[in-house]
TIVO-2410 file (N, C-alpha, C; in nm, 3 decimals):
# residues 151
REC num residu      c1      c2      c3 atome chaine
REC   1      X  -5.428  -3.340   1.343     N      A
REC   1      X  -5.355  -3.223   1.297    CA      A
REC   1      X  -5.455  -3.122   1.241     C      A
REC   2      X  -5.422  -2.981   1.243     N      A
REC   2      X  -5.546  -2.894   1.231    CA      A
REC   2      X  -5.472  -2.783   1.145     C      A
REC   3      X  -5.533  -2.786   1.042     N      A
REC   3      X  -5.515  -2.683   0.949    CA      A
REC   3      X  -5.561  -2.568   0.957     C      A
REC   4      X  -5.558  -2.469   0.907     N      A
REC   4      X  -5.634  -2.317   0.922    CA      A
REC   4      X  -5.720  -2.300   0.819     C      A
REC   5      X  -5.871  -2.261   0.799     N      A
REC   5      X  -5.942  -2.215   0.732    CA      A
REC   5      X  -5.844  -2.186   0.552     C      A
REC   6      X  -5.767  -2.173   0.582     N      A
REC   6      X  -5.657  -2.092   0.469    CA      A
REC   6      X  -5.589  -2.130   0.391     C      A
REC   7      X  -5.548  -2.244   0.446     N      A
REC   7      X  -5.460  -2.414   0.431    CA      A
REC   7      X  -5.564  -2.454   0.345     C      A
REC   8      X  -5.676  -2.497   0.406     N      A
REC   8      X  -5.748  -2.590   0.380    CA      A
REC   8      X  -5.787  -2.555   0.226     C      A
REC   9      X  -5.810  -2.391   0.239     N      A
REC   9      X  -5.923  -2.345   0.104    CA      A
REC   9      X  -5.768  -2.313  -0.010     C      A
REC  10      X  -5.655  -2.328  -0.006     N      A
REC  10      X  -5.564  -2.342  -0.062    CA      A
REC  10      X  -5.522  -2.495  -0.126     C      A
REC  11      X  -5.548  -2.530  -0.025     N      A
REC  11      X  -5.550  -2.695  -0.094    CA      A
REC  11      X  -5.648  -2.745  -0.114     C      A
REC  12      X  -5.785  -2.723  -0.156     N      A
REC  12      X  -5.870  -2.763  -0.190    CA      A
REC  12      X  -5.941  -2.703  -0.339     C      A
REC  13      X  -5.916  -2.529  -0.344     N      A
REC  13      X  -5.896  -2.471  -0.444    CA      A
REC  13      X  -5.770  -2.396  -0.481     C      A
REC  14      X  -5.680  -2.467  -0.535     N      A
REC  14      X  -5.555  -2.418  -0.532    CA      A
REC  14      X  -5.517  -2.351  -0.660     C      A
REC  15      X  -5.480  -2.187  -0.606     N      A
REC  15      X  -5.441  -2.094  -0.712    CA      A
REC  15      X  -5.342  -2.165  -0.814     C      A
REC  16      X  -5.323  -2.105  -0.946     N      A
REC  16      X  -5.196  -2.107  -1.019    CA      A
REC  16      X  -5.170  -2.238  -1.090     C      A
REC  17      X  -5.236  -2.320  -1.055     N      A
REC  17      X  -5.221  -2.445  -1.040    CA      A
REC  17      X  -5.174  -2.512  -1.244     C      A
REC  18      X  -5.085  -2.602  -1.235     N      A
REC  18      X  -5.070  -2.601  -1.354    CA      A
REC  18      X  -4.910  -2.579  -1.447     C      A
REC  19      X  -4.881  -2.566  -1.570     N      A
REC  19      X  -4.761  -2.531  -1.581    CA      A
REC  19      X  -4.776  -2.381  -1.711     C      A
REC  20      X  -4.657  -2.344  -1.704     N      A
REC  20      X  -4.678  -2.242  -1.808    CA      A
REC  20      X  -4.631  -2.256  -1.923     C      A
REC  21      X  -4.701  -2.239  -2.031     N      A
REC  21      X  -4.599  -2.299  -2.148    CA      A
REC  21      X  -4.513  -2.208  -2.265     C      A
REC  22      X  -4.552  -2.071  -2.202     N      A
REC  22      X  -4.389  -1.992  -2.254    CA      A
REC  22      X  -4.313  -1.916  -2.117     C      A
REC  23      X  -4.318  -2.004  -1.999     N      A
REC  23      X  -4.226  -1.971  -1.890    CA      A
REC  23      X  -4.063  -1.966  -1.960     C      A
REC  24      X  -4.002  -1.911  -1.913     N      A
REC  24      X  -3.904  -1.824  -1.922    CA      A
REC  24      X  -3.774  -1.891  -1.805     C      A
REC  25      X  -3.851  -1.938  -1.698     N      A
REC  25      X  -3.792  -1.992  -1.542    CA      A
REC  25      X  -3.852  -2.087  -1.487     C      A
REC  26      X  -3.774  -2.191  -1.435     N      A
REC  26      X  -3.823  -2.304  -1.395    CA      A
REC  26      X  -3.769  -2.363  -1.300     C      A
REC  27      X  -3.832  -2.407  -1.155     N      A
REC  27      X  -3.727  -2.456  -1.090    CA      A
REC  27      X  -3.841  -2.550  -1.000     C      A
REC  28      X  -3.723  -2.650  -0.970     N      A
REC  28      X  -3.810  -2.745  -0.879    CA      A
REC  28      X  -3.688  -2.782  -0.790     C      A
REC  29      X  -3.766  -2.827  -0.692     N      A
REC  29      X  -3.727  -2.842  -0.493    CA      A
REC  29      X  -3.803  -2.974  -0.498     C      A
REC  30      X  -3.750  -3.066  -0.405     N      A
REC  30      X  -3.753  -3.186  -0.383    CA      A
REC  30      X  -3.714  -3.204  -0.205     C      A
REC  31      X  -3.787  -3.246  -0.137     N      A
REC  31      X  -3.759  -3.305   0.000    CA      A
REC  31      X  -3.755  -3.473  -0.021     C      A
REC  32      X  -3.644  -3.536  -0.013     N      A
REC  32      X  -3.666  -3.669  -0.031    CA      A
REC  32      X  -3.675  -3.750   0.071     C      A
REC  33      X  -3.688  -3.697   0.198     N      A
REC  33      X  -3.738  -3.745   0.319    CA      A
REC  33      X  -3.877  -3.764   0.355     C      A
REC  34      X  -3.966  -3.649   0.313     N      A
REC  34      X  -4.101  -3.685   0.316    CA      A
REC  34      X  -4.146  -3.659   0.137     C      A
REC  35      X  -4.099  -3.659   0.101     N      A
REC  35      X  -4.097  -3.722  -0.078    CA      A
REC  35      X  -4.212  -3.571  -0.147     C      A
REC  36      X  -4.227  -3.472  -0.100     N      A
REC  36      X  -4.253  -3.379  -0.150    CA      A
REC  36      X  -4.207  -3.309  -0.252     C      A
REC  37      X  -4.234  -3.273  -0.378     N      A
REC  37      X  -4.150  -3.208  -0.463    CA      A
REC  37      X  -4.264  -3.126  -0.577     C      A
REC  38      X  -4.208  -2.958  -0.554     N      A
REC  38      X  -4.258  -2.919  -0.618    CA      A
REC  38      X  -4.182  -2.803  -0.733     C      A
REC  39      X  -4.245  -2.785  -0.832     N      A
REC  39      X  -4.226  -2.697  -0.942    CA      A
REC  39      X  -4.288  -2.595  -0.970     C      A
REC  40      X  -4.223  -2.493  -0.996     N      A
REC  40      X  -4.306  -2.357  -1.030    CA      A
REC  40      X  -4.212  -2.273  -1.173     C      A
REC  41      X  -4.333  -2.246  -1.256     N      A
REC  41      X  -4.271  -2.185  -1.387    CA      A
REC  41      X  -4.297  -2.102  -1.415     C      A
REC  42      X  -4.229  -2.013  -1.416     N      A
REC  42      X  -4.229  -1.864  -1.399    CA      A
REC  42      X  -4.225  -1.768  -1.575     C      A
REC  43      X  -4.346  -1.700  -1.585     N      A
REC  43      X  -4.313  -1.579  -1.710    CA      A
REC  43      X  -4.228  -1.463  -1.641     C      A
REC  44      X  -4.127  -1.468  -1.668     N      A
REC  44      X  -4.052  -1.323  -1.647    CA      A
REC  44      X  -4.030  -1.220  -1.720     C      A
REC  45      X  -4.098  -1.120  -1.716     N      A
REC  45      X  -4.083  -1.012  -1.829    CA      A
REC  45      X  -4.039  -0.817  -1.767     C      A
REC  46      X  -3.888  -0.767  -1.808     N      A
REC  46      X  -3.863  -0.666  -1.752    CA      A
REC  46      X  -3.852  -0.689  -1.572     C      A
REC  47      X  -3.800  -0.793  -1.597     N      A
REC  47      X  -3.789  -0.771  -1.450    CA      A
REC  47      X  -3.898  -0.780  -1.301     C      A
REC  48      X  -4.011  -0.849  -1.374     N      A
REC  48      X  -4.138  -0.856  -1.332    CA      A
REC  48      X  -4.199  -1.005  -1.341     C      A
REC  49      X  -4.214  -1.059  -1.191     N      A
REC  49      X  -4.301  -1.208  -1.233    CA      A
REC  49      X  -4.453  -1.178  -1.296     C      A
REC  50      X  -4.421  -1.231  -1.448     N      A
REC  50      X  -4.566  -1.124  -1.451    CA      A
REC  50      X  -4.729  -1.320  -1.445     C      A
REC  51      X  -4.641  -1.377  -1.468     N      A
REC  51      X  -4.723  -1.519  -1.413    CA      A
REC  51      X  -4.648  -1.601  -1.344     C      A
REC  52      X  -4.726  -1.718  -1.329     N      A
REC  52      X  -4.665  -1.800  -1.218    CA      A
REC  52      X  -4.768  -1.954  -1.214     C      A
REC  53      X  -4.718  -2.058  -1.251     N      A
REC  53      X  -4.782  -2.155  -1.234    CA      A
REC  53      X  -4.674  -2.305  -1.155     C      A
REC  54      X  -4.767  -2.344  -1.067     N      A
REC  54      X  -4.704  -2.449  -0.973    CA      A
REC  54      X  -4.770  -2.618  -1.059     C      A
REC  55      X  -4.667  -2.690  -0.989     N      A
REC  55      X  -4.683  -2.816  -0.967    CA      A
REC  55      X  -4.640  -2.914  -0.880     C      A
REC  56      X  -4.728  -2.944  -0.747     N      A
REC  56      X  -4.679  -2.994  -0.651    CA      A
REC  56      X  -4.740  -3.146  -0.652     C      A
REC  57      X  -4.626  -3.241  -0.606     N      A
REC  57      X  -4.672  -3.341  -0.540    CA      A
REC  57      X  -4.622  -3.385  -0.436     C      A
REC  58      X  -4.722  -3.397  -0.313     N      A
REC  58      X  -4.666  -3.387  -0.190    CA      A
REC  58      X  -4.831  -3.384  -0.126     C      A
REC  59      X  -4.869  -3.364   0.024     N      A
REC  59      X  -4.918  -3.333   0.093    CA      A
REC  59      X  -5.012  -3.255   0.107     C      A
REC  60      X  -5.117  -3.195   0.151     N      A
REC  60      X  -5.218  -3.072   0.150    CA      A
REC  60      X  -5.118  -2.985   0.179     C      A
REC  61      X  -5.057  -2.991   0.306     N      A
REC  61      X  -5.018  -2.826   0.330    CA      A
REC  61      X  -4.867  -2.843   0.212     C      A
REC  62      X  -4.858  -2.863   0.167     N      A
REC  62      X  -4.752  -2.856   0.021    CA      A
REC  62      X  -4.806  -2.808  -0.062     C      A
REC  63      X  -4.892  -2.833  -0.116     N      A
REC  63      X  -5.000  -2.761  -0.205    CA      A
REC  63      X  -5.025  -2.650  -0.165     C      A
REC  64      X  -5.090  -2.619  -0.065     N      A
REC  64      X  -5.118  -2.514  -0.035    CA      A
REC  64      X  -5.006  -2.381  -0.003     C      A
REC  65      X  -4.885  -2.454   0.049     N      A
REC  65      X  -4.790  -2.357   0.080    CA      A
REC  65      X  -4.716  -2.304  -0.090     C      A
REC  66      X  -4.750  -2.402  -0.184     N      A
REC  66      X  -4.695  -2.381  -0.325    CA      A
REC  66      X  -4.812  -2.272  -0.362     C      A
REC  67      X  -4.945  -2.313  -0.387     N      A
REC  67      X  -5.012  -2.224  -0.439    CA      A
REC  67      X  -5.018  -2.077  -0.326     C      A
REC  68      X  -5.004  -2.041  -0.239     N      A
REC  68      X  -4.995  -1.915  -0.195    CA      A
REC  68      X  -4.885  -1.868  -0.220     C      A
REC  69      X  -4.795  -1.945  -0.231     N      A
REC  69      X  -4.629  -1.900  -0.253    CA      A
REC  69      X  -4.634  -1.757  -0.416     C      A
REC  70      X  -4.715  -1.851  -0.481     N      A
REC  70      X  -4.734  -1.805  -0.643    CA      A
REC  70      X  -4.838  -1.663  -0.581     C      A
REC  71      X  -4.951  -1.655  -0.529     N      A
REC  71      X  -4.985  -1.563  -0.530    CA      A
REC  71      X  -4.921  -1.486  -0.476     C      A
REC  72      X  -4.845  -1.467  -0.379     N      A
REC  72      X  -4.738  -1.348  -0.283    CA      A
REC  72      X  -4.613  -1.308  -0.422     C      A
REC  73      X  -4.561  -1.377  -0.516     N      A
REC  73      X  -4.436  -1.339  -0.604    CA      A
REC  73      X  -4.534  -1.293  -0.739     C      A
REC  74      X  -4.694  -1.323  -0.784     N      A
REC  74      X  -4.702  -1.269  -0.897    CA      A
REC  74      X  -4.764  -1.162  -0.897     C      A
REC  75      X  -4.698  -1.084  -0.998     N      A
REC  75      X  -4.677  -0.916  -1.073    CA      A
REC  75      X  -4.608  -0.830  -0.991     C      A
REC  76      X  -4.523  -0.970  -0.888     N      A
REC  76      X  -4.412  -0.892  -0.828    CA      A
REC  76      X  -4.262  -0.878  -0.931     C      A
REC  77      X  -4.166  -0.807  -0.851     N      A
REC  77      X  -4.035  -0.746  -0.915    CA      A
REC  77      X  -3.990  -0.887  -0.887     C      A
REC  78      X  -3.868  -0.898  -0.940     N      A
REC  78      X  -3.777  -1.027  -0.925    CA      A
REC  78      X  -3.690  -1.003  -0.761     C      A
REC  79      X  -3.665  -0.904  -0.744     N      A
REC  79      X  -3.600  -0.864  -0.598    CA      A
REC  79      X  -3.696  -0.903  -0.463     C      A
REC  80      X  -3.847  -0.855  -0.510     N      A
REC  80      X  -3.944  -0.880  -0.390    CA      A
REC  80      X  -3.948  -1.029  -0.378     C      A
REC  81      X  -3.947  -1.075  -0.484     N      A
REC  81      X  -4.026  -1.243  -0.468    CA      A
REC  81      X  -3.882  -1.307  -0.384     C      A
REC  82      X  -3.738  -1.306  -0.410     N      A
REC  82      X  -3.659  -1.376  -0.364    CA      A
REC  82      X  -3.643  -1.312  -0.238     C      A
REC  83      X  -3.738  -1.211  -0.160     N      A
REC  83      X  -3.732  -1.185  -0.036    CA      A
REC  83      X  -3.883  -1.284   0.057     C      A
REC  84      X  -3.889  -1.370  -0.025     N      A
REC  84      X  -4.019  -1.448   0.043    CA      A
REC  84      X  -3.963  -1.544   0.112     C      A
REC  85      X  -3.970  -1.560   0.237     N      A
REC  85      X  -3.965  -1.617   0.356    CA      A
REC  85      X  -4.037  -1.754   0.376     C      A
REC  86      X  -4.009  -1.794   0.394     N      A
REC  86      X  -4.094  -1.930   0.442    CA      A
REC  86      X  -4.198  -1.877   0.538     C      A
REC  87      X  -4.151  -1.813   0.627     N      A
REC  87      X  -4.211  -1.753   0.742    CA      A
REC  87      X  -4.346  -1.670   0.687     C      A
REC  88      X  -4.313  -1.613   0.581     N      A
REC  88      X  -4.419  -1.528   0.521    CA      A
REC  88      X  -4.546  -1.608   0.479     C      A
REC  89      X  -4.485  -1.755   0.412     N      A
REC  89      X  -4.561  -1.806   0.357    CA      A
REC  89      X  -4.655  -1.880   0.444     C      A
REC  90      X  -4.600  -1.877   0.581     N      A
REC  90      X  -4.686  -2.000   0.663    CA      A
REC  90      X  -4.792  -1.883   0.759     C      A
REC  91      X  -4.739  -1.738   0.744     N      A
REC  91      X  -4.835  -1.619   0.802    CA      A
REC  91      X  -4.962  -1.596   0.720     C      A
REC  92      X  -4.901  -1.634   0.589     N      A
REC  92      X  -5.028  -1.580   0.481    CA      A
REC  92      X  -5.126  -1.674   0.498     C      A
REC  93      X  -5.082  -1.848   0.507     N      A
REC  93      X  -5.169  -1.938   0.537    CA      A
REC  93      X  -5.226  -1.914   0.739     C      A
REC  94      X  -5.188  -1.848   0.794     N      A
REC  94      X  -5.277  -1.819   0.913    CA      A
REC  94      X  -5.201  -1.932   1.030     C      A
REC  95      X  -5.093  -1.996   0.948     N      A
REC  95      X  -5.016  -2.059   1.052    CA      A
REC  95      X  -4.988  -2.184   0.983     C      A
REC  96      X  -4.933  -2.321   1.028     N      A
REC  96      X  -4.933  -2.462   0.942    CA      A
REC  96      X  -4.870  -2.469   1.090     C      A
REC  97      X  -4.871  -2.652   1.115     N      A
REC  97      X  -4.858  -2.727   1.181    CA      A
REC  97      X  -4.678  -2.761   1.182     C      A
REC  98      X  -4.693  -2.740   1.316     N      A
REC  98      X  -4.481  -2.774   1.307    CA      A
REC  98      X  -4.409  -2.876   1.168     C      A
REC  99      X  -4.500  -3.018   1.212     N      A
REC  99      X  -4.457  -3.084   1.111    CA      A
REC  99      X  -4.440  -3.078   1.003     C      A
REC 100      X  -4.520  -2.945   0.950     N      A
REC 100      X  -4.579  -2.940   0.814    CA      A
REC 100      X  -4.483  -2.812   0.781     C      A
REC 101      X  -4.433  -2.731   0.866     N      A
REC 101      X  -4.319  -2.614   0.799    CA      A
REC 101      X  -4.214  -2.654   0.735     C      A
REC 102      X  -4.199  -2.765   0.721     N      A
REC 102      X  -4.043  -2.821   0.595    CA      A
REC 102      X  -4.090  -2.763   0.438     C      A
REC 103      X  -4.298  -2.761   0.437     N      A
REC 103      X  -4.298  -2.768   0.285    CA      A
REC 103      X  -4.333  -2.587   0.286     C      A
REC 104      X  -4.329  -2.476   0.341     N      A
REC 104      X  -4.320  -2.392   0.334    CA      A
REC 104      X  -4.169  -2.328   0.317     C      A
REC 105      X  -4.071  -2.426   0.358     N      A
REC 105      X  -3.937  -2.399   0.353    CA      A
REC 105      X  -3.913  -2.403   0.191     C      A
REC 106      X  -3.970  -2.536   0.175     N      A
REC 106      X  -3.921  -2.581  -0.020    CA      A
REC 106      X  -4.017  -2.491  -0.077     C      A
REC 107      X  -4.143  -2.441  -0.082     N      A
REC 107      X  -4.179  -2.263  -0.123    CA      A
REC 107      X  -4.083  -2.204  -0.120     C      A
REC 108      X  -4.008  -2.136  -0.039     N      A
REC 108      X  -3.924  -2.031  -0.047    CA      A
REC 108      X  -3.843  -2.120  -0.178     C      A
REC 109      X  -3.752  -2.194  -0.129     N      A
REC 109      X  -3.657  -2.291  -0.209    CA      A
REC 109      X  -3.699  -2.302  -0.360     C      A
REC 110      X  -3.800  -2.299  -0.416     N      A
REC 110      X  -3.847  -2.321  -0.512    CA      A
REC 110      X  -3.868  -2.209  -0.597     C      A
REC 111      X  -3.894  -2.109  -0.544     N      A
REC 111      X  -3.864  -1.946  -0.634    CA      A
REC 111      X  -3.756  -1.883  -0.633     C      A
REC 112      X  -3.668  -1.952  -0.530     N      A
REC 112      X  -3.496  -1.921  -0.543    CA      A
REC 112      X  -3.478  -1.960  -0.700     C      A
REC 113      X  -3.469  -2.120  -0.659     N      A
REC 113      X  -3.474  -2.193  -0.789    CA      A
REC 113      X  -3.523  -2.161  -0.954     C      A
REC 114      X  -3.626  -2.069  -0.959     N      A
REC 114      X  -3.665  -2.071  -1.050    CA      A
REC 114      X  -3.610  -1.906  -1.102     C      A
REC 115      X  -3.581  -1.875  -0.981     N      A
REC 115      X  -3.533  -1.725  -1.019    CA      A
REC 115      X  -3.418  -1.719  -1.095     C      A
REC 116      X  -3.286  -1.835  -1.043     N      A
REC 116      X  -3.160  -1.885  -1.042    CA      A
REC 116      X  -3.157  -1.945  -1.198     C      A
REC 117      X  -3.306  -2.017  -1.243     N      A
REC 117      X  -3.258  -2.088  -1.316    CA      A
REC 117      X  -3.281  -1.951  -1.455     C      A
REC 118      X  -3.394  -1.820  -1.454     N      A
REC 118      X  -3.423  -1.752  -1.530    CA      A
REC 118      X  -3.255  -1.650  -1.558     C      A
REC 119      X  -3.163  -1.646  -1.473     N      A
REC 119      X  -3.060  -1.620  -1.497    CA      A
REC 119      X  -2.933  -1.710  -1.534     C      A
REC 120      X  -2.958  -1.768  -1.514     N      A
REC 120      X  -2.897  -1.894  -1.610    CA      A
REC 120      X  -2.918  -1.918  -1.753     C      A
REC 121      X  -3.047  -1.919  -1.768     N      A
REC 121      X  -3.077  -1.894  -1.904    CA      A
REC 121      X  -3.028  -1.763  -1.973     C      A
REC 122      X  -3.020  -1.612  -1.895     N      A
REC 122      X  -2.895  -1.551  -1.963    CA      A
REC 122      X  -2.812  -1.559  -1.936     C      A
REC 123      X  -2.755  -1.647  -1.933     N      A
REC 123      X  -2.597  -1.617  -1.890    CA      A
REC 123      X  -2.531  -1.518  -1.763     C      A
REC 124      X  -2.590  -1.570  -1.729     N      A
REC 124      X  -2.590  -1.463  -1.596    CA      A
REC 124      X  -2.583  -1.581  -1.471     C      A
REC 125      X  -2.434  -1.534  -1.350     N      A
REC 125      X  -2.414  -1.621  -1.229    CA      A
REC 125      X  -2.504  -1.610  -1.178     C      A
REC 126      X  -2.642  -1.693  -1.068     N      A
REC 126      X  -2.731  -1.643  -1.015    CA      A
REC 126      X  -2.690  -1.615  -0.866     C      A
REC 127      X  -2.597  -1.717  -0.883     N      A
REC 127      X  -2.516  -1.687  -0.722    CA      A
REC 127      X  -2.527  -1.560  -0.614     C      A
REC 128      X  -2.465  -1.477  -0.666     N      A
REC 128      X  -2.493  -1.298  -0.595    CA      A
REC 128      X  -2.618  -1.278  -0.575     C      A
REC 129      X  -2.721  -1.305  -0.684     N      A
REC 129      X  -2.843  -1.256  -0.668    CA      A
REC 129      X  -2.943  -1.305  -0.607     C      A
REC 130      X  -2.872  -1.432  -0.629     N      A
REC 130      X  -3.020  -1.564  -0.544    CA      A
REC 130      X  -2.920  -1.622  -0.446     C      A
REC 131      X  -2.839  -1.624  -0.362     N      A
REC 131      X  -2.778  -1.705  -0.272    CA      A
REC 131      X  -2.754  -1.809  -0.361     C      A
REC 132      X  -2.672  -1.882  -0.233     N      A
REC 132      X  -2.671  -2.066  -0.250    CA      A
REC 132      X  -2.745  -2.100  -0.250     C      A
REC 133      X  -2.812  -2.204  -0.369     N      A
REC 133      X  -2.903  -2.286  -0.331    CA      A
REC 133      X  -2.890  -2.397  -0.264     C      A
REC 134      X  -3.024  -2.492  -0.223     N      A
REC 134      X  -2.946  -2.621  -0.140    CA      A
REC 134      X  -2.912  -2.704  -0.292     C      A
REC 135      X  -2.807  -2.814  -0.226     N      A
REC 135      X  -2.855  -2.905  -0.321    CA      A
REC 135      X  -2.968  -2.960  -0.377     C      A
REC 136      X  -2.954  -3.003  -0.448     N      A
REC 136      X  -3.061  -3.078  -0.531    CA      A
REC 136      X  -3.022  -3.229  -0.530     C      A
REC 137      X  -3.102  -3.359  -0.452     N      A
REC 137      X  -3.062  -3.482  -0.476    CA      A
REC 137      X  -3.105  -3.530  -0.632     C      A
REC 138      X  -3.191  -3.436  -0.693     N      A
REC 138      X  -3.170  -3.533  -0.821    CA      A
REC 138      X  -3.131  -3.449  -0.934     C      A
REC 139      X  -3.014  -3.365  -0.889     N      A
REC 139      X  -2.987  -3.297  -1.020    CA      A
REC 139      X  -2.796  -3.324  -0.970     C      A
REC 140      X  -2.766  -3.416  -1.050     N      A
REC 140      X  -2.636  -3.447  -1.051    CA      A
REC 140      X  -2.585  -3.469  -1.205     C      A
REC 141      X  -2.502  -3.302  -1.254     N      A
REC 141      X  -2.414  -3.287  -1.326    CA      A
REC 141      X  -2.329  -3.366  -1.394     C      A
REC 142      X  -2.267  -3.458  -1.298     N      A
REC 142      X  -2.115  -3.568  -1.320    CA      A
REC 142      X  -2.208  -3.709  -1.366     C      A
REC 143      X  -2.332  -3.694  -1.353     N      A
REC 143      X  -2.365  -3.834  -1.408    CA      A
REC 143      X  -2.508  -3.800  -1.441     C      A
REC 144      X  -2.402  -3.845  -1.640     N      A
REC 144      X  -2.441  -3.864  -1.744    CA      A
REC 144      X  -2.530  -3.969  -1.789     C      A
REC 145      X  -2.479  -4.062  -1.722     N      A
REC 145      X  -2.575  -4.170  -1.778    CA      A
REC 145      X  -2.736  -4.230  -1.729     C      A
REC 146      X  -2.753  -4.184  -1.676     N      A
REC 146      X  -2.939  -4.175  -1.628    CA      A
REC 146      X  -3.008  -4.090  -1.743     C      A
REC 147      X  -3.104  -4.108  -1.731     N      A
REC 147      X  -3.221  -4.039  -1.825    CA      A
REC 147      X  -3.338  -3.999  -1.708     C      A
REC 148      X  -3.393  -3.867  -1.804     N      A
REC 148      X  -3.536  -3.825  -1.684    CA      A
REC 148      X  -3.656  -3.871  -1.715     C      A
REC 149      X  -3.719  -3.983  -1.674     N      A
REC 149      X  -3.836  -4.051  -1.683    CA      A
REC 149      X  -3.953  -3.909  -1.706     C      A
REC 150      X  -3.981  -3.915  -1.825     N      A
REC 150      X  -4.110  -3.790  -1.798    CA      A
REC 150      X  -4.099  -3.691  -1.810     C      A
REC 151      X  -3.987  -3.689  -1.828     N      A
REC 151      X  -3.950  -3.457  -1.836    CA      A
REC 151      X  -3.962  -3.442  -1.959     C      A
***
């Protein structure tokens, strides 16, 4: 399998990398088929991603499609970033391997998410503004009785 010059230097020195610790927005995407799951925590200020830090575990091109993801949405508007494409994200990397476009999909998925969740935190439906999101297999509402190992 052959990565692009772009991929590679993304997942090897990967922007953003890290969490933020007065993020504002937070959202994480999970593929539980190839067990990828990543997080990105967002400073939102006026309407502006004005930082952006990821945490992926998953794959090279997961990493890499997370850390470019963060550079294309930061000291962007909140409107531009939830127009990021998967498609965008796998152009900026110079292409990714068929198999490997599911984790450019959970990029997009993952700044939905975090956009969704920064309006949530005001009180605000994110629905209109961020679409449907997909489900989430490990975020189930109706059951109470589990605990989150680590969060």
């Amino acid at each position: 399998m052959m990565y692009s010059p772009k991929v590679m230097d993304h997942f090897v020195n990967p922007r953003n990398m890290g969490e933020l610790e007065d993020a504002n927005a937070v959202g994480e995407v999970g593929n539980p088929v190839c067990g990828d799951i990543m997080k990105f925590s967002l400073k939102i200020k006026d309407g502006i991603i004005e930082d952006v830090r990821f945490k992926t575990f998953g794959c090279g091109a997961a990493v890499a499609t997370s850390s470019m993801a963060t550079e294309l949405i930061k000291g962007k508007p909140i409107e531009e970033a939830l127009k990021l494409t998967n498609t965008a994200v796998v152009e900026a990397l110079d292409g990714l391997p068929p198999v490997k476009i599911h984790c450019s999909v959970l990029a997009e998925q993952v700044v939905k998410a975090a956009v969704a969740d920064y309006y949530i935190r005001l009180g605000i439906d994110p629905t209109p503004i961020v679409g449907e999101l997909p489900e989430d297999p490990h975020d189930h509402a109706h059951d109470h009785d589990h605990e989150h190992v680590g969060a």
